[in-house]
C-alpha positions as CSV (number, residue, x, y, z in Angstrom):
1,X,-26.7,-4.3,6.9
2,X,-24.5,-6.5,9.3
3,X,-23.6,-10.2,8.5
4,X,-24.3,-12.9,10.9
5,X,-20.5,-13.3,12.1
6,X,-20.4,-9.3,12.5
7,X,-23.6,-9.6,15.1
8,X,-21.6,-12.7,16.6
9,X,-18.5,-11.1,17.1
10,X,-20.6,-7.7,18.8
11,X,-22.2,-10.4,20.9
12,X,-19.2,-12.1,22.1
13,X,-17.2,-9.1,22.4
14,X,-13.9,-10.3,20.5
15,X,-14.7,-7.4,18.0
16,X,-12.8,-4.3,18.4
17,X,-14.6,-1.0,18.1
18,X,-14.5,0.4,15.3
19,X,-12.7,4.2,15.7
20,X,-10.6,6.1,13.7
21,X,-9.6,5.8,10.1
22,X,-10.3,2.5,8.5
23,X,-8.2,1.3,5.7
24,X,-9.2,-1.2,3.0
25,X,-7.2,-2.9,0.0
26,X,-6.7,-0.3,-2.9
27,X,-6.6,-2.8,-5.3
28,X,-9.8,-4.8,-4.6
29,X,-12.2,-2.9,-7.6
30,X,-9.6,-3.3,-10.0
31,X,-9.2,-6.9,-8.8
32,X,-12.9,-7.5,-9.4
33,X,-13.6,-5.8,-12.5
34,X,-10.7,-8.3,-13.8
35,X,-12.5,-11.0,-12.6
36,X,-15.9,-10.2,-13.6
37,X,-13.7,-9.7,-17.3
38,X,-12.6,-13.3,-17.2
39,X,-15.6,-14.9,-16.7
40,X,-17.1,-13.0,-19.3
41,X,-14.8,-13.2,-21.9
42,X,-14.4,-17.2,-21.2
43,X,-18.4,-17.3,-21.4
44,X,-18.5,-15.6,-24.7
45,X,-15.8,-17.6,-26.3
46,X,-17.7,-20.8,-25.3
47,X,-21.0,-19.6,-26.5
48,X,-19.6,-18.4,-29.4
49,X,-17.6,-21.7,-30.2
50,X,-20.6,-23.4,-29.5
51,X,-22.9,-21.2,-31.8
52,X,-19.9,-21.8,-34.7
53,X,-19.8,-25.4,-34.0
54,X,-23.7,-25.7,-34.5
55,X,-23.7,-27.3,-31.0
56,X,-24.9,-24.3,-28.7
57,X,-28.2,-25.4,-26.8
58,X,-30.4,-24.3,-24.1
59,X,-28.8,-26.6,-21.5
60,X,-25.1,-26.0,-22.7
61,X,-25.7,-22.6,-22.7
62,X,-26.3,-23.5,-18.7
63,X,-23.3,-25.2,-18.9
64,X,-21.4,-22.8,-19.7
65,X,-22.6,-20.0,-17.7
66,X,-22.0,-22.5,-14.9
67,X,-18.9,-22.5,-15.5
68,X,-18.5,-19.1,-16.0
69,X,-20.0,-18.2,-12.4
70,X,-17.5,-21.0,-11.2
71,X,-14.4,-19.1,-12.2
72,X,-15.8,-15.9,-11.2
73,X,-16.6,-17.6,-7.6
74,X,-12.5,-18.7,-7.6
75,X,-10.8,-15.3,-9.2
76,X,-13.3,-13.3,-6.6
77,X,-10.7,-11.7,-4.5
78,X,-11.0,-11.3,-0.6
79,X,-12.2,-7.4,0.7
80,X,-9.4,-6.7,3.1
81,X,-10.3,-3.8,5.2
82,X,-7.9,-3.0,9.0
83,X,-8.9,-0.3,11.6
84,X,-7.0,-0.2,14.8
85,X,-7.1,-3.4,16.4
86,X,-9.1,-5.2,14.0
87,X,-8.8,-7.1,10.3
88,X,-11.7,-7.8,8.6
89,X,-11.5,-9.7,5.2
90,X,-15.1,-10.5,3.7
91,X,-15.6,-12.9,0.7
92,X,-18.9,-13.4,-1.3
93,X,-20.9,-14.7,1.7
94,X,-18.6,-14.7,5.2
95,X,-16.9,-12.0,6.6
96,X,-14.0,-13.1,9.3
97,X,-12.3,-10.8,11.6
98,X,-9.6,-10.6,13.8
99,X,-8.3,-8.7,17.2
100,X,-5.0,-7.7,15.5
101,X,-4.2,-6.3,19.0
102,X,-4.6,-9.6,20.5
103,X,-2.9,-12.1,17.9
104,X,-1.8,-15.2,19.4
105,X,0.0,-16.0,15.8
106,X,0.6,-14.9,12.4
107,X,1.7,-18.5,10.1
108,X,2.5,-18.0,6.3
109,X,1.6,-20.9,4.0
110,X,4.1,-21.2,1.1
111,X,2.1,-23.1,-1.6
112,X,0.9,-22.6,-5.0
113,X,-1.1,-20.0,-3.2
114,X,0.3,-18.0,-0.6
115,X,-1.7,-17.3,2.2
116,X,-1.1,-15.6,5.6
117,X,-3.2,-16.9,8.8
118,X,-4.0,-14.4,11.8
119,X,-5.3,-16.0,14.8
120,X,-6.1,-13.7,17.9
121,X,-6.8,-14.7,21.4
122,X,-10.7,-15.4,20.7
123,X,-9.9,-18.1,18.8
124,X,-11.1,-15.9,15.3
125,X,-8.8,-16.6,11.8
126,X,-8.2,-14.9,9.1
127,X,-6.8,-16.3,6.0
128,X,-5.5,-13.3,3.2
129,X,-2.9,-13.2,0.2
130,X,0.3,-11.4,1.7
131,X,-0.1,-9.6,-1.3
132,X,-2.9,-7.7,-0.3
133,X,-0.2,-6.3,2.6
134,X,2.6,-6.0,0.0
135,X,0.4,-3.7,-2.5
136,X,-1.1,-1.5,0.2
137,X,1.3,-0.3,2.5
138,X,-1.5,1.6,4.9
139,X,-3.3,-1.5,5.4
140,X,0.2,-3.3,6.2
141,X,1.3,-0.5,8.7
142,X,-2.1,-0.8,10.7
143,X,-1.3,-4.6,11.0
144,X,2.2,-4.2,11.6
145,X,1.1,-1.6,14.7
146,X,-1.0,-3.6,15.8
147,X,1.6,-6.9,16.1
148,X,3.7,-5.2,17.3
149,X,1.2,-4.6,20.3
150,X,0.0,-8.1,20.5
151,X,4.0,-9.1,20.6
152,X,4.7,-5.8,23.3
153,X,1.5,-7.4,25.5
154,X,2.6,-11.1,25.2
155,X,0.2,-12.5,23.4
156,X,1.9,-13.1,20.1
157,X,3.5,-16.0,20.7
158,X,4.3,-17.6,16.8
159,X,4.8,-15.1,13.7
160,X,7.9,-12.9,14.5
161,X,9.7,-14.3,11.5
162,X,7.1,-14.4,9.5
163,X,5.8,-11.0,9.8
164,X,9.9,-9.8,9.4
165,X,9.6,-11.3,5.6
166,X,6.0,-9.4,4.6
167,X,8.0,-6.5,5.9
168,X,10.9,-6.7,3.7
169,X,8.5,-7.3,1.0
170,X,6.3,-4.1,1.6
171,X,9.9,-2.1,1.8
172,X,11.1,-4.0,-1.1
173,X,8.2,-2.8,-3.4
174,X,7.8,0.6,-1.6
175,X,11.5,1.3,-2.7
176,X,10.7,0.0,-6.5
177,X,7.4,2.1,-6.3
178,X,9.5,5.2,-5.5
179,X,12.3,4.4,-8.1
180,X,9.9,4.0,-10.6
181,X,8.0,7.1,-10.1
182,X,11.4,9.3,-9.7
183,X,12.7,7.3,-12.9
184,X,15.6,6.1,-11.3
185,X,15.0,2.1,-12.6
């Protein structure tokens, strides 16, 4: 079934068709079961420190799963899927998508969080964890390619340096991956 912003972005015609391979973030099930674990295991231990304590009720037994659902809601990781000229990353409810063959910049936002911001030239962002790019070489190569277009055609116009450090990141832990698997550490 398509989303609101997919039938939005066929409409205006900033989406990129969708041919060939698509690639999507290896990591993401694992990511999720982990998440879905958290939440569980903090619901339990509430419930049962509750039931212990004498204190567990009908409304903070709401309570709690509240704020279980809560931290699932923040530890729910992004679904980062790239095909050739597009990025797609899709939360609980909103999927954004970017041209990544017409990105006007690429910013990274050093914080407690990283994050990396796409913009392309129909005004469409996408936020993502460089991570994501760092742990899945594929989906980095298909947004390398495509910068590398958008910066060949002229419309990249901030992000150079930035995408030059996600780089040496992916062949930083590319080059680990291999050492560890040939047991050269």
């Amino acid at each position: 079934m398509a989303h609101r912003d997919d039938a939005r972005e066929h409409r205006s015609g900033t989406s990129a068709p969708e041919s060939g391979r698509a690639v999507h973030d290896r990591r993401w099930r694992g990511d999720l079961v982990a998440a879905i674990r958290c939440a569980a295991v903090l619901l339990g231990l509430l419930l049962l420190i509750d039931r212990c304590a004498g204190n567990l009720s009908p409304g903070r037994g709401a309570l709690w799963s509240a704020l279980a659902v809560l931290l699932f809601l923040l530890l729910c990781p992004d679904r980062v899927r790239a095909g050739e000229g597009w990025l797609a990353s899709r939360r609980l409810l909103r999927t954004r998508r970017v041209r990544t063959d017409l990105l006007v910049s690429v910013r990274r936002l050093d914080g407690i969080t990283q994050r990396l911001v796409l913009r392309d030239a129909f005004g469409e962002r996408v936020e993502l964890d460089p991570q994501v790019l760092v742990h899945n070489p594929d989906l980095w190569h298909r947004l390398h390619e495509d910068a590398r277009r958008s910066l060949a055609h002229g419309t990249l116009l901030c992000g150079a340096t930035a995408l030059e450090r996600i780089s040496q990141q992916v062949e930083r832990e590319t080059a680990r991956a291999v050492f560890e698997v040939s047991d050269l550490k």
